[in-house]
PLY file of the C-alpha trace (Angstrom):
ply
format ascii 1.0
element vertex 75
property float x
property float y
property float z
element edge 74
property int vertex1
property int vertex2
end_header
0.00 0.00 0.00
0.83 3.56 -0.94
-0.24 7.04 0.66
0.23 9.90 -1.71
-0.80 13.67 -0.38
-2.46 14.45 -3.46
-3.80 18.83 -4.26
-7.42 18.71 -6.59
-7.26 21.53 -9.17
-9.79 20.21 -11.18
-13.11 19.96 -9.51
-13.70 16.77 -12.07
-10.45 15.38 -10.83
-12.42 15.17 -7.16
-15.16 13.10 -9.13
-12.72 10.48 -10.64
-11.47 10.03 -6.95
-14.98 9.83 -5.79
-15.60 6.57 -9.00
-12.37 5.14 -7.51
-13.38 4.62 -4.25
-16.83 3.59 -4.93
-15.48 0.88 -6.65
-12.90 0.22 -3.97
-9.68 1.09 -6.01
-8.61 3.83 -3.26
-9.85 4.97 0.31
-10.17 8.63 0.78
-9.76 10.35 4.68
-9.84 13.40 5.71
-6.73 14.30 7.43
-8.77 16.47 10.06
-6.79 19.24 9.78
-9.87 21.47 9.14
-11.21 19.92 12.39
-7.97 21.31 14.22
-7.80 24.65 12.50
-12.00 25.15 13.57
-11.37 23.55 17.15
-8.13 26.39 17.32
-10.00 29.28 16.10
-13.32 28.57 18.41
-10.87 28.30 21.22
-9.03 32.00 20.37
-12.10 33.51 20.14
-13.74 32.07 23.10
-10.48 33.53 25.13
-9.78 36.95 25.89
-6.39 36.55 24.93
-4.20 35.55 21.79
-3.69 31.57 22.59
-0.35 30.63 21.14
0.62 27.38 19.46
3.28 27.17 21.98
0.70 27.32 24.98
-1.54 25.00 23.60
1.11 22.32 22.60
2.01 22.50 26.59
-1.22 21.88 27.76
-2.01 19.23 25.16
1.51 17.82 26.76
0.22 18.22 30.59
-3.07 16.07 29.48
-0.75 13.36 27.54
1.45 13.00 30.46
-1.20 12.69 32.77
-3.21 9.98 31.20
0.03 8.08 30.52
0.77 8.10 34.19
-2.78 7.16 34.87
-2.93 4.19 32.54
0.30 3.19 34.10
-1.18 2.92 37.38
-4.05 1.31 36.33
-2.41 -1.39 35.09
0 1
1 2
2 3
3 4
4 5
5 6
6 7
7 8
8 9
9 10
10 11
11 12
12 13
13 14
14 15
15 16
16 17
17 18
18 19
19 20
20 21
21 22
22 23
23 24
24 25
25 26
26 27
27 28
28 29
29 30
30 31
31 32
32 33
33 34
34 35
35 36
36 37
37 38
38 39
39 40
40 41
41 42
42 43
43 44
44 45
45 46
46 47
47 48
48 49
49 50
50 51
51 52
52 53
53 54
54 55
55 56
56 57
57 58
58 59
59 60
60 61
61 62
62 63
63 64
64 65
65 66
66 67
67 68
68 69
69 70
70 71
71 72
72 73
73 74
């Protein structure tokens, strides 16, 4: 199996992706990213100030680093 990043700049280009998977030649996923970047954005405008990419990578670390030590426990 192959994964290939792949840019549409044809909106029939999107279709013949579409046939392809239909008939099981290729998956298509979303990577999520447009997920992140709406999750980010509700965040730094629900905050009253500017939320860095630095600040939130900490936090996401402080959460990470406590459910690792809790599933360590646990077990």
């Amino acid at each position: 199996m192959e994964t290939l990043n792949i840019t549409i700049l044809n909106p029939k280009a999107k279709k013949l992706l579409k046939d392809l998977a239909d008939r099981n030649f290729i998956e298509i996923k979303d990577d999520g990213s447009k997920e992140l970047k709406k999750l980010l954005d509700k965040i730094r405008n629900n905050s009253q100030e500017e939320i860095s990419m630095e600040e939130i990578t900490k936090e996401v670390e402080i959460v990470r680093k406590a459910r690792y030590e809790k599933e360590k426990s646990s077990n």
